[in-house]
C-alpha positions as CSV (number, residue, x, y, z in Angstrom):
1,X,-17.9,44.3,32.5
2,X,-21.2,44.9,34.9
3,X,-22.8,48.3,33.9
4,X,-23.6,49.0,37.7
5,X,-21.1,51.6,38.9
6,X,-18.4,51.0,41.2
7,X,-17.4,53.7,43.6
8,X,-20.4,55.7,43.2
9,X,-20.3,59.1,44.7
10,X,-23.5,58.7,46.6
11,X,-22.5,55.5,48.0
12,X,-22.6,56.7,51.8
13,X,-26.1,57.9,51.0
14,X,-27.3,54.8,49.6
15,X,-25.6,52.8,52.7
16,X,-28.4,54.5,54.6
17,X,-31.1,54.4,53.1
18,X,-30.1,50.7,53.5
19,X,-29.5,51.0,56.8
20,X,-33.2,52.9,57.8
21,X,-34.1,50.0,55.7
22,X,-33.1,47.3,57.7
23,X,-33.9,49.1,60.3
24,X,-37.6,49.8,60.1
25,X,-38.1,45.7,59.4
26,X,-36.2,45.6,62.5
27,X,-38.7,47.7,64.6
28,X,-41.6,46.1,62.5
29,X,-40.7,43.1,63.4
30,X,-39.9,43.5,67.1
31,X,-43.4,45.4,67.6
32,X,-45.1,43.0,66.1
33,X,-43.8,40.4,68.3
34,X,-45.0,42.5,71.0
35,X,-48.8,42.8,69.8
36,X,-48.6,39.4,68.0
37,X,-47.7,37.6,71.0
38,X,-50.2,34.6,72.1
39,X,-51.8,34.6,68.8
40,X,-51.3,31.7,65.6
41,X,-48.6,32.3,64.0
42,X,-49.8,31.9,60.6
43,X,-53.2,33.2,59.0
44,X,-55.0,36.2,59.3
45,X,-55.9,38.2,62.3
46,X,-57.0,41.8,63.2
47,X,-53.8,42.8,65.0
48,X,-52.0,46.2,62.9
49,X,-48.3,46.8,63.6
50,X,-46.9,50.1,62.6
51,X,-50.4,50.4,61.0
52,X,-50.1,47.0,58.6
53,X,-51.7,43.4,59.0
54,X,-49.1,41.2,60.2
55,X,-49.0,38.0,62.4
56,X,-46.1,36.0,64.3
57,X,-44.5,34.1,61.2
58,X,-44.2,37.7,59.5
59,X,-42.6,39.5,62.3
60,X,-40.5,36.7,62.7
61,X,-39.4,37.0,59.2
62,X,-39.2,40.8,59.1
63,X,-36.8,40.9,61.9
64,X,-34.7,38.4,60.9
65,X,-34.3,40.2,56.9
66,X,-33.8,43.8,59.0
67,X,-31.1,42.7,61.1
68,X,-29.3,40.7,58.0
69,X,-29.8,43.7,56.2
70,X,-28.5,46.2,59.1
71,X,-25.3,43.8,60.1
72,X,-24.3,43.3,56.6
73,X,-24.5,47.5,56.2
74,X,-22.6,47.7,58.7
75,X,-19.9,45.2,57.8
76,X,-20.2,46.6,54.7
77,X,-17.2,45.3,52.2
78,X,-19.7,44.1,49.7
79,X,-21.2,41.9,51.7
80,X,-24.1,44.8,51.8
81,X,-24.4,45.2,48.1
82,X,-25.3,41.2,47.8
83,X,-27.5,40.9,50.8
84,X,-29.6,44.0,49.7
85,X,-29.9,42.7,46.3
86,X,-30.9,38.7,47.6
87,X,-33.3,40.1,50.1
88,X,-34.4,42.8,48.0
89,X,-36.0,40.1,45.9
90,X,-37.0,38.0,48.6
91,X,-39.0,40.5,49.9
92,X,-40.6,41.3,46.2
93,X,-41.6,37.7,46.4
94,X,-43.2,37.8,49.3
95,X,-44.8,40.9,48.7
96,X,-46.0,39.2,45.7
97,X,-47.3,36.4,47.5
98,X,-49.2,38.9,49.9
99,X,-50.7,40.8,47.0
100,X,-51.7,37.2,45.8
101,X,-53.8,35.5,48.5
102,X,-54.7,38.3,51.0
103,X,-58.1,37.7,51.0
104,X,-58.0,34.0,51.3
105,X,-57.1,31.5,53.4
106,X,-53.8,30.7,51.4
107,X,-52.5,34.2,53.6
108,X,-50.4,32.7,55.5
109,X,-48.6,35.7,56.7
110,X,-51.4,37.5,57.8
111,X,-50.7,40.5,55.1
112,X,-53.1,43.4,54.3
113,X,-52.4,45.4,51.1
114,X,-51.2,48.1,53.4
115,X,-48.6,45.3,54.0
116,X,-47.5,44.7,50.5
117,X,-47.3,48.0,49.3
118,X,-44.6,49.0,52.6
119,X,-42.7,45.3,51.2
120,X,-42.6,46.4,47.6
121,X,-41.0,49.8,48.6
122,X,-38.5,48.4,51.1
123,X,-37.6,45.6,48.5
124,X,-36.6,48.3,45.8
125,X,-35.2,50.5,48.0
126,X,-32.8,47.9,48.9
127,X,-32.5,46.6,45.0
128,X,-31.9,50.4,44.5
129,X,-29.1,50.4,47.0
130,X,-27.3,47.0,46.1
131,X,-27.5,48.8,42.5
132,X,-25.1,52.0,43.8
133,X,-22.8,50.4,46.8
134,X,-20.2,48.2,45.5
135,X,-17.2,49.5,46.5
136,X,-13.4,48.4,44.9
137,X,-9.8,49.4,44.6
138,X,-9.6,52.5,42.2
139,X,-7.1,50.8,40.2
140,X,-10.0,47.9,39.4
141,X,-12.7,50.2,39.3
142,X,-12.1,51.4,35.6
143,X,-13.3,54.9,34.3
144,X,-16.9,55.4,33.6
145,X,-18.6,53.8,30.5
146,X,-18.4,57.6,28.6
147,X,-14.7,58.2,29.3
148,X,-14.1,54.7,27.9
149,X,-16.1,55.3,24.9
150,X,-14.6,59.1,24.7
151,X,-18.0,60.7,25.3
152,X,-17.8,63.4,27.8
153,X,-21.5,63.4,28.5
């Protein structure tokens, strides 16, 4: 049995924090599709969106995580908790990458360490979240670990 609960109390307030989640990649990325416009699409430039380096490819790929992330919120069903835990890591990665080769030519996405920081806290807010938002049936949901090991706290 998984140790993440299910049913958690605070699941509508974790839905929204994935939700602003999504969201902001979503306005990331359509800004900087905007201001990005009619440059390369890969390598660094001096164009700032939402006050981080960015360049075509990485608003491309910001807006197409947001508005996975923001539909599958919105389906919800469970469908949320796994996309926020895939792309949670995906965007860990990529930070990672950022954080790796942002001063050389290697940076293809253009990233700034303004950039990976805001990537790092949007992919563990939405690890956090796929953590606390599985929903089931109460009859499969099972009591807490405490009440099964007769702990009351």
């Amino acid at each position: 049995m998984a140790h993440n609960p299910v049913n958690h109390h605070l699941r509508p307030l974790y839905r929204a924090v994935g939700f602003l989640a999504g969201a902001y990649l979503v306005l990331f990325g359509i800004v900087g599709l905007i201001q990005t416009s009619g440059e390369d699409a890969t390598g660094a430039n001096d164009k700032l969106v939402l006050g981080q380096g960015a360049n075509l490819l990485l608003s491309i790929i910001m807006l197409v995580v947001g508005a996975i992330v923001v539909i599958a919120t919105v389906i919800g069903r469970n469908l949320d908790t796994a996309a926020d835990k895939y792309l949670g890591w995906a965007l860990l990665v990529l930070g990672t990458y950022g954080l790796a080769f942002s001063r050389t030519d290697a940076n293809v996405f253009g990233q700034d360490i303004r950039t990976v920081i805001v990537t790092y806290i949007v992919g563990l807010a939405l690890i956090t979240v796929s953590l606390y938002s599985k929903v089931a049936p109460a009859a499969e949901a099972g009591a807490p670990r405490q009440v099964r090991e007769g702990r009351t706290a």
